[in-house]
C-alpha positions as semicolon CSV with decimal commas, in nm:
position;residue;x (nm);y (nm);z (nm)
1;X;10,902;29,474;13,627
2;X;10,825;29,631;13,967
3;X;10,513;29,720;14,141
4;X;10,317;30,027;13,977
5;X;10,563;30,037;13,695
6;X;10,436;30,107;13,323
7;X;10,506;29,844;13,097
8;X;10,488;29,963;12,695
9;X;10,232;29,793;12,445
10;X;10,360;29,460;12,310
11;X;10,648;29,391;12,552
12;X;10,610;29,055;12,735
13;X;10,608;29,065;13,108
14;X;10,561;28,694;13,141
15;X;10,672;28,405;12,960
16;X;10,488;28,104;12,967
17;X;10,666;27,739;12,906
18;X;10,533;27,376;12,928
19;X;10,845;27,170;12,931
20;X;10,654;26,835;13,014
21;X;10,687;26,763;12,650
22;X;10,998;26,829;12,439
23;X;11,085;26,857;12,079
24;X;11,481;26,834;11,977
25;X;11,533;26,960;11,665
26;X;11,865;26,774;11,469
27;X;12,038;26,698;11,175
28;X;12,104;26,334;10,992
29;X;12,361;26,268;10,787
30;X;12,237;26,133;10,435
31;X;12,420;25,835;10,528
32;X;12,153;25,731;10,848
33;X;11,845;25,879;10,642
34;X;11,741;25,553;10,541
35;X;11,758;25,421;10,935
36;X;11,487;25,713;11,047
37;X;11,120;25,745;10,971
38;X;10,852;25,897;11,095
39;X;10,762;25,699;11,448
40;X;11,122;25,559;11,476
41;X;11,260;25,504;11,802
42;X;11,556;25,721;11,925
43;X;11,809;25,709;12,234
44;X;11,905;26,112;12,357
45;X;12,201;26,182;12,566
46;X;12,249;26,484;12,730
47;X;12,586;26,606;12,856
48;X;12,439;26,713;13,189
49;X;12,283;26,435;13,256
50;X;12,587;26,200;13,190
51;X;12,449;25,852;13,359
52;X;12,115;25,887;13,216
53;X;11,937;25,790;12,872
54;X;11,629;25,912;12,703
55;X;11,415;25,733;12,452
56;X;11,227;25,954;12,235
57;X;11,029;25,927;11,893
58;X;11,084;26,092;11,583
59;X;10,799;26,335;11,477
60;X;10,959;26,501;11,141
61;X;11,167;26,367;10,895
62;X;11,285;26,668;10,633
63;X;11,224;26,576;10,292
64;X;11,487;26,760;10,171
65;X;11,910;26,751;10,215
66;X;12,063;27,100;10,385
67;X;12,293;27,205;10,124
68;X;12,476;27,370;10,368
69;X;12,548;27,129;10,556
70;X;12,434;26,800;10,395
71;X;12,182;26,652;10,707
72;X;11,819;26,589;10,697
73;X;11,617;26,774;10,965
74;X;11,449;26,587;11,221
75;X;11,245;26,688;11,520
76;X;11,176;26,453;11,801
77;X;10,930;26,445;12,029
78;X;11,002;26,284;12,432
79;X;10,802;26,322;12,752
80;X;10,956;26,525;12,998
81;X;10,737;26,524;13,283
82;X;11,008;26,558;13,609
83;X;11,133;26,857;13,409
84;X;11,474;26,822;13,393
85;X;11,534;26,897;13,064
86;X;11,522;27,272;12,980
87;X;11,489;27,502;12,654
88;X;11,774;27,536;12,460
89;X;12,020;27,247;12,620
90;X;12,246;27,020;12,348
91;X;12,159;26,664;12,308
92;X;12,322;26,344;12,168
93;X;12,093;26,174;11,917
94;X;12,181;25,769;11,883
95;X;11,960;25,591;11,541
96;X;11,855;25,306;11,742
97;X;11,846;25,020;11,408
98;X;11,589;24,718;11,429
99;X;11,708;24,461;11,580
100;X;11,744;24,141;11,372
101;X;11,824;23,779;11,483
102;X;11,965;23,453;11,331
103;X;12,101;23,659;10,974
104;X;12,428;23,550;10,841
105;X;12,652;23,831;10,877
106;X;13,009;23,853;10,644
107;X;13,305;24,101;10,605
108;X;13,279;24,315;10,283
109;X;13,590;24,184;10,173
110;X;13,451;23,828;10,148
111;X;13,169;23,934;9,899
112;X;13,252;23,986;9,550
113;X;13,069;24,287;9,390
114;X;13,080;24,242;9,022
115;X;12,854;24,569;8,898
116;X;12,483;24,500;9,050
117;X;12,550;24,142;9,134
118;X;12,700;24,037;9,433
119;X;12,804;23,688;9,526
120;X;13,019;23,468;9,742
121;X;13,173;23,072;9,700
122;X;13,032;22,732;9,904
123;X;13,163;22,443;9,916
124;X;12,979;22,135;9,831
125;X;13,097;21,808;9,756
126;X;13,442;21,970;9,698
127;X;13,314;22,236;9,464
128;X;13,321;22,577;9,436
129;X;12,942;22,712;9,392
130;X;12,918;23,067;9,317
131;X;12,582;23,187;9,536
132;X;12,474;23,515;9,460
133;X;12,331;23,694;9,754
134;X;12,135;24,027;9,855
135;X;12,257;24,260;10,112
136;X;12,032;24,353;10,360
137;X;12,264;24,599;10,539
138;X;12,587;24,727;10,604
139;X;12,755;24,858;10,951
140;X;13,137;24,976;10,926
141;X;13,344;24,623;10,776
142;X;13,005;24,405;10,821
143;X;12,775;24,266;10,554
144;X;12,419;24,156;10,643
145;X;12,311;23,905;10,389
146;X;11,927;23,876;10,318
147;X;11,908;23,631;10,114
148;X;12,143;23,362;9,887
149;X;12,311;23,183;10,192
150;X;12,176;22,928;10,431
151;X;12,342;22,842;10,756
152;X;12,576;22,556;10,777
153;X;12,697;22,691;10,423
154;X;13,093;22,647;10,407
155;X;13,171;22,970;10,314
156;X;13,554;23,001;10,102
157;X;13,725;23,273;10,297
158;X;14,094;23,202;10,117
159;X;14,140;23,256;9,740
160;X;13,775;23,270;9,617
161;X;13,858;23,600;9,429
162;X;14,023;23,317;9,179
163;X;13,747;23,081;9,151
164;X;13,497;23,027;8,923
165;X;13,180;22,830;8,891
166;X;13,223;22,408;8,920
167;X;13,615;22,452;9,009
168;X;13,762;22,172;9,210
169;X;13,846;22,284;9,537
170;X;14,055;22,114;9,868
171;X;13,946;22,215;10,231
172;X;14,276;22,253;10,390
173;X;14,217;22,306;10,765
C-alpha cells in the first residue's frame, strides 16, 4: 500500500502477530502416546537455532489416531518472549519421560514372557526360584521391572530358558 491509494473492502492492509507465546502443532507416533499428556513437559529443537533448547508444555493431546499417517496431534504451548522464534519455522519435538531412580532394569531377552505372565529365575540357596515380575516400561533392548525383584536378587542370566521351579542349580563364576 502507498500513500492515498484505495484499498478494496475486506483486503488486509496490516497483519497483526504476538509471537511472545507459541503453539507448535505435531504429530506422535502411537508408539510415544502413552509418554504425553496434557501438561507434560517437552524439549523443542529448532534447526536454526542449533546450540539452543526449548522446554515447552503440551496443551492438546488428539484423541484420535491420523489414519493417514498414524500420529496423534499435539499442540504445545512455550514462551517466546525475545522473539526469536517466528510463524511457520520446523521444530524437533523430544518426549522428555519421568525420570525414575533405584528400579531394576533387565534386557528383554532375560525375561521370559509366557502369554500374560512374565517372569525371571533367582538364585537362593542353590535354587532356581521362578519370580514373576511386572514391567513398568520398555526403552529399545531394556526392561524396567516394577515389581517381583528386589535388589541383591541373583538374577540367572545363562540357561534359565531350561529351568523350572525348585531345580538344583551351580553358580559357576
Amino acid at each position: 500500500m502507498s500513500k492515498g491509494e484505495v484499498c478494496g473492502p475486506g483486503t488486509p492492509i496490516l497483519n497483526v502477530v504476538d509471537v511472545s507465546r507459541v503453539k507448535i502443532s505435531a504429530g506422535i507416533p502411537e508408539s510415544f502416546i502413552g509418554d504425553v499428556t496434557k501438561g507434560s513437559s517437552v524439549i523443542i529443537s529448532f534447526d536454526v537455532y542449533p546450540d539452543d533448547e526449548f522446554t515447552g508444555t503440551v496443551n492438546y493431546v488428539s484423541p484420535t489416531l491420523s489414519a493417514v499417517n498414524r500420529t496423534f496431534e499435539i499442540e504445545i504451548v512455550m514462551n517466546n518472549k525475545d522473539g526469536k522464534l517466528k510463524p511457520e519455522m520446523s521444530a524437533n519435538i523430544q518426549v522428555t519421560k519421568s525420570n525414575v531412580e533405584d528400579v531394576i532394569v533387565l534386557a528383554q531377552d532375560q525375561i521370559i514372557d509366557f502369554g500374560s505372565e512374565k517372569y525371571v529365575f533367582i538364585i537362593e540357596n542353590d535354587i532356581a526360584k521362578k519370580k514373576v515380575v511386572s514391567i513398568g516400561g520398555r526403552n529399545n533392548n531394556s526392561t524396567m521391572i516394577s515389581s517381583g525383584l528386589n535388589k541383591g536378587d541373583k538374577l540367572i542370566i545363562e540357561g534359565f530358558q531350561s529351568l523350572a521351579d525348585g531345580d538344583k542349580v551351580q553358580i559357576i563364576n
